[in-house]
Steps between C-alpha positions, in 0.01 A plus 500: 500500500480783290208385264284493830599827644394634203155293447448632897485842427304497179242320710510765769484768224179334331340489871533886521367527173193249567438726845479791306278364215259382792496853659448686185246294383293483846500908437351528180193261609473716813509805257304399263218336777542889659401684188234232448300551796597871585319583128199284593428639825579857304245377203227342701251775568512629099509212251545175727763367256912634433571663175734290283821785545474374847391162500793319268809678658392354831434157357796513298767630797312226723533193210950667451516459902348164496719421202825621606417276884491180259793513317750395763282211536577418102845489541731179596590497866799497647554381894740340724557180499324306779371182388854335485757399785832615507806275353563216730680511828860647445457683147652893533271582226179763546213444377269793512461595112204663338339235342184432232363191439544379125734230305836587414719239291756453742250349754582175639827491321658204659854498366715186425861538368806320367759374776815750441844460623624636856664777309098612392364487853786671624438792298103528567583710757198621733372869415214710356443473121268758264296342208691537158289350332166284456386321202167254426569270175814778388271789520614788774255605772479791674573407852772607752567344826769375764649192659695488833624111556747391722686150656372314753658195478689272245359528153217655631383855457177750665414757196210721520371687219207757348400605168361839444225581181257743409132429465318744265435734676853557590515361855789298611410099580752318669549122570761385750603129530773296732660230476766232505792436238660123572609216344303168513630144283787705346316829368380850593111559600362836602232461737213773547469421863199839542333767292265752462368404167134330569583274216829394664435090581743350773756264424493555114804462352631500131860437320721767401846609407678772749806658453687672751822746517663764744240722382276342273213244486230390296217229475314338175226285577142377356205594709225320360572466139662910531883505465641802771847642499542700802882693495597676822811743586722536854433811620 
């Protein structure tokens, strides 16, 4: 999916960067350690003790290195996604997406719809969709993200999707889930079947409204007490 492509090489990007902040900042504290002890051996047979002109630009190039070593270690981390197995046996999906570990509203959305005509499931046809939109009680959030879902038997569909945002400090975090669309006692439920959301809980469901076209769908539903409209495009 394109949102993941592009969170994969912003992570590699901020990797080179942290490298480089590590080796920069190792040789200012050797620098600065240099200048501290080459003056002191120079100084020690006159007054025993460095002059100040030498004395603070060592301590201060050895407290930038030791500064400029730390600050990766400030900064949200990004890394591959290990903790989670892939989607079950027989899903075409990948799963290998940067990931970081925080809440997003569209966890655990377990979706329930409306039964619709054969006409409507005739024209959900299988396919990749792009996010068109995303909105939390009416109000629009920044997010972007993709679906791919698909057919697998009658009334039933495999989907898998992510949802790409920006922490603070600019760095992409991206959630993926998977799942199940069917039709259980004459409705439409979207099942989260995996995730790599730590607050994800299996099996949670919750009712919605989906509507689907040849190249259109979208999902309103509460999430504890938080009403979601998610609108997604064919692409």
């Amino acid at each position: 999916m394109k949102s993941t492509r592009k969170a994969k090489h912003q992570a590699k990007a901020m990797s080179d960067f942290d490298a480089l902040l590590a080796i920069s900042g190792t040789a200012l504290v050797i620098a600065g350690l240099v200048l501290f002890v080459a003056e002191k051996i120079m100084h020690h047979n006159h007054q025993g003790r460095l002059p100040p002109d030498i004395l603070y630009p060592a301590l201060m190039l050895t407290a930038a290195g030791v500064g400029v070593t730390l600050i990766p270690t400030l900064q949200p981390e990004l890394t591959q996604l290990e903790q989670l197995p892939p989607p079950a046996a027989g899903s075409v999906y990948d799963t290998g997406i940067m990931v970081r570990s925080s809440p997003t509203l569209f966890t655990d959305s377990v979706i329930r719809a409306p039964e619709q005509t054969p006409s409507d499931r005739k024209s959900a046809k299988a396919g990749s969709f792009d996010l068109l939109s995303y909105s939390v009680n009416g109000t629009p959030q920044q997010l972007s993200g993709s679906m791919d879902i698909r057919p697998t038997e009658d009334n039933t569909y495999e989907w898998i999707a992510d949802i790409e945002s920006y922490t603070d400090f600019g760095l992409p975090v991206i959630y993926y889930y998977t799942g199940r669309l069917y039709q259980e006692n004459g409705a439409w439920r979207l099942l989260i079947t995996s995730s790599n959301d730590l607050t994800w809980e299996k099996g949670f469901s919750a009712p919605a409204q989906v509507e689907m076209r040849s190249n259109y769908l979208s999902m309103s539903y509460d999430y504890n007490g938080v009403s979601v409209l998610a609108e997604w495009s064919l692409e």
